[in-house]
N, C-alpha and C positions, 0 to 999 in steps of 0.2 A: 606544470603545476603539480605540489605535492596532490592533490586528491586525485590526480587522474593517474602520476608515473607509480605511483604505491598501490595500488588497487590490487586485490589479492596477494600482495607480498604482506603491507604493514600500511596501518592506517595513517602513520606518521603523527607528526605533532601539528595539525592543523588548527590556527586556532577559532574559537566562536567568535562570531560576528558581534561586536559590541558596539549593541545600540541602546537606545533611551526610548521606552516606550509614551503610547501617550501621541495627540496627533502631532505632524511634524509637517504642517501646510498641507502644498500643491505640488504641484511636479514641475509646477513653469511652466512657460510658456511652448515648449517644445515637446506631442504628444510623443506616447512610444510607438515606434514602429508606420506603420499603415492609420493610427490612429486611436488603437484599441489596448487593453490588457487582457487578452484574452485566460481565463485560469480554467485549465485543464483538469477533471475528473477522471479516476479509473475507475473499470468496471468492476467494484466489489459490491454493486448493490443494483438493483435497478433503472434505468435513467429515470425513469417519471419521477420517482423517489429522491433519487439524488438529487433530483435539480429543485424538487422543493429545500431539500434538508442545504442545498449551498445558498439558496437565493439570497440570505442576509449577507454574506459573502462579498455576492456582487455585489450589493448595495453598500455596505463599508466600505468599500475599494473605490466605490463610485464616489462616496463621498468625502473620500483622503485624495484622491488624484483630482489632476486638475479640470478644470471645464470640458476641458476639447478633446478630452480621452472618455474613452466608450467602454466601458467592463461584459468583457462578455462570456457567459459559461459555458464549457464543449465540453460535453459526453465522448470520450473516445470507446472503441472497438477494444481493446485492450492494452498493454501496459507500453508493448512495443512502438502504438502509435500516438502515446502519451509523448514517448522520447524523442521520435520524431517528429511530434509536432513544437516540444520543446529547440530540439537540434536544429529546426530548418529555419528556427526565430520565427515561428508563427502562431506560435502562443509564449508566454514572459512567464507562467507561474505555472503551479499541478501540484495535485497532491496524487501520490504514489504509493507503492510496497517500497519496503527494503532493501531488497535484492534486486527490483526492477531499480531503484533510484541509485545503485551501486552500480551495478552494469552501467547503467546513463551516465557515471561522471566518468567512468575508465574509456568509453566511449565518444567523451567530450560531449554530451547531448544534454549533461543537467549538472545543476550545482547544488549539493544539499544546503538547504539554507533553516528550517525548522524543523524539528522533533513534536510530535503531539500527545497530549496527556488525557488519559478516560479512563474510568473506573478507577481510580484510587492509584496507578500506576502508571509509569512511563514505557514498560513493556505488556506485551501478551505472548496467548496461546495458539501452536497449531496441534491439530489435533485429525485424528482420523478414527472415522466414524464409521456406524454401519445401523442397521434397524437390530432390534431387538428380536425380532424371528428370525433372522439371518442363519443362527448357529454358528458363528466368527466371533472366538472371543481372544485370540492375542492377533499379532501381527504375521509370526508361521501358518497362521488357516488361511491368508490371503493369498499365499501362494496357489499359482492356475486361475484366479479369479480377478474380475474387472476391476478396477480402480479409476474414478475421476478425479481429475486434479482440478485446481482452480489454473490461472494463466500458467504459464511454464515459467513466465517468468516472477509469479509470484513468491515472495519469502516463506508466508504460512499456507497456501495451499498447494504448493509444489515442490520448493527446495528443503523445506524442513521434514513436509512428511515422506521423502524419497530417504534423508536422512535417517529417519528414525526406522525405514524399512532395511537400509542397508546396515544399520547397526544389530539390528538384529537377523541379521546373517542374509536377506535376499537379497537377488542377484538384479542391480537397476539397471542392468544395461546401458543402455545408449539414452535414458530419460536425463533430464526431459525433454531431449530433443527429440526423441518418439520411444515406443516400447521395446523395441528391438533388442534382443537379448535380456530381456526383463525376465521375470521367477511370476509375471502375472500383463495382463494385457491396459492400457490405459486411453484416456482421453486425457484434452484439455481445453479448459473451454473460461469461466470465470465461477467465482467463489457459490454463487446464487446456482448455475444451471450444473456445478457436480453435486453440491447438495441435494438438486431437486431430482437428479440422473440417480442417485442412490435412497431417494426416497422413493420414487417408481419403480424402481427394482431393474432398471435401466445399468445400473452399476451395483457390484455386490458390498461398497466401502467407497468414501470418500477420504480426500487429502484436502481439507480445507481451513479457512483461520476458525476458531472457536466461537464468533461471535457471530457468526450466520447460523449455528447451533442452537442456539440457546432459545429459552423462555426469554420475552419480552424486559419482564420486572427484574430491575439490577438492584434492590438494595444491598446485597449481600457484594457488591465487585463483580469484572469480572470473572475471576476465579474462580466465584464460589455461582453463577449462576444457576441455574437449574438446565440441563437439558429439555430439546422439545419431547414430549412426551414418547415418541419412537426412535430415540435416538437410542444405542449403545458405543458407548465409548471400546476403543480399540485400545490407542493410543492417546499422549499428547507430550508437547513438547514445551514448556513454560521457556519465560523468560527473553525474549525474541523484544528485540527496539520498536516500538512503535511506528508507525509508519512517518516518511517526514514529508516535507511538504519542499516541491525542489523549484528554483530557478533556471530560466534561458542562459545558457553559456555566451549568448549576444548579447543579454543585457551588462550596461556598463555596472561599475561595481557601485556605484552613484545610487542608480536604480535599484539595484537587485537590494541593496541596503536599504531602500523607499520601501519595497515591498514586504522587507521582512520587519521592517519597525512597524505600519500599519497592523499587519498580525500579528505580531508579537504584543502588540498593547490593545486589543480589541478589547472592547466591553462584553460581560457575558451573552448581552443581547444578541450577537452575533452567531451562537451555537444553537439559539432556540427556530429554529427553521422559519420554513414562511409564516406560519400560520402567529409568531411572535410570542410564544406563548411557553413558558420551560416545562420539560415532563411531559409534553404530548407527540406524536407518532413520529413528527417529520425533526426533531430535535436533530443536530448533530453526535455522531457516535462520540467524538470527542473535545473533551471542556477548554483547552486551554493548551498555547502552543509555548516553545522556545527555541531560542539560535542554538544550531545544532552544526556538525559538522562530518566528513566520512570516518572518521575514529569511533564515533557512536554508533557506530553499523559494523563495530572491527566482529561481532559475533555472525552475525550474517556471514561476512567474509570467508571465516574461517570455513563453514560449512563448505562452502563454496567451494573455496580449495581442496573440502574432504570429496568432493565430488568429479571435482574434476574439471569446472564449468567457468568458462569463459564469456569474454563477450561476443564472439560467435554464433551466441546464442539467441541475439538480437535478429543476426539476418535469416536464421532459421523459425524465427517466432512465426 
């Protein structure tokens, strides 16, 4: 398949999935799988949290598929066992990173099937952070000094801020499959605990997406939010694909089409979390999805290549 034989050469000419939003029945009589649709979560936020903010999710899913299938939401460990639980057909959907859901299709373990839309834009920011008493105000002071990443294999807490370290001349070593020959020493762990690792003083700088940063209130976009009040910005890197949202390489194209027309034509009610309500805590981070394909991740890619990083990088996750 082109998305898997192109993967870090050229995204090729892949094209979107053309469907017609809006419901489109049941599934039939024939459940998927074991019985279930199971949609996989990554860890960019906390599970108690996530699981309010998807719960309308499940309830759409549950009430586009048919009777005898079961919608159920997993919390994975990280990005690696998102793929894996996609690859081994024991979960059909996930919403993922970039770079994690690139890896996954060269890997044969995901099929990009949506792009998601928040704050005013179809991309974001990573950015790397530090406290304001730090004394670290470019990217040269973090030389010798700790660094937390978010997953290794994620786009905005890993790939892009190793990127912007090595553009400005440090030396990444062997990351982020570990520090090794690094110009500074690291973890890696998920977006929430290098944030909270450099707000302890556990870490001297974090490498994470922009939006775990920030003040609560978005009138202004993401772009323009406000830092948490301790924060100081180092770096940041605009312009990065939004996260998309990937299919099981088991499901037939029948299905994986089923699942992307249901979200793809969701009603807003869907983004407003448990509690049904828009504007309050557990809302989803993002409004609104589209068919997307590995071409819209060709920026991800590239980086990738400026790095070095394969899919290799999965067994070492």
């Amino acid at each position: 398949m082109v998305q898997r034989r192109d993967f870090l050469k050229s995204a090729g000419a892949v094209g979107a999935i053309g469907l017609s939003a809006g419901c489109i029945g049941n599934f039939g009589s024939q459940p998927y799988g074991d019985g279930t649709v199971t949609f996989v979560m990554s860890p960019s936020e906390p599970q108690e949290y996530m699981m309010k903010q998807y719960k309308p999710v499940k309830q759409f899913l549950a009430e586009k598929t048919a009777s005898n299938v079961d919608v159920k939401l997993q919390y994975a460990a990280d990005y690696t066992a998102v793929l894996q639980a996609l690859g081994s057909g024991n979960a059909e959907i996930a919403e993922t990173g970039p770079f994690a859901a690139a890896l996954g299709v060269k890997a044969e373990k995901a099929n990009i099937a949506l792009q998601r839309y928040a704050y005013g834009s179809w991309d974001y920011s990573s950015v790397i952070v530090t406290r304001k008493d730090s004394g670290i105000e470019t990217l040269s002071d973090l030389k010798g000094k700790k660094i937390a990443f978010a997953d290794m294999t994620s786009a905005s807490g890993s790939l892009y801020p190793l990127y912007q370290l090595k553009q400005a001349g440090l030396d990444v070593g062997k990351a982020p499959r570990s520090d090794e020959g690094a110009d500074f020493s690291a973890t890696w762990s998920s977006h929430a605990q290098a944030f909270q690792a450099m707000k302890n003083g556990q870490a001297d700088a974090c490498g994470v997406g922009r939006f775990i940063t920030v003040k609560d209130a978005d009138e202004n976009g993401d772009g323009e939010r406000d830092y948490k009040d301790f924060v100081q910005e180092v770096s940041r890197y605009k312009g990065i694909p939004r996260a998309p949202v990937v299919t099981s390489p088991t499901l037939s194209t029948e299905k994986k089409e089923k699942l992307v027309s249901i979200l793809d034509g969701a009603p807003n009610s869907m983004y407003y979390g448990a509690d049904g309500k828009e504007g309050t805590n557990d809302d989803l981070w993002f409004s609104k999805m589209r068919p997307a394909d590995l071409k819209t991740y060709q920026p991800v890619i590239d980086v990738a290549n400026d790095l070095g990083i394969s899919t290799d990088l999965l067994s070492s996750a």
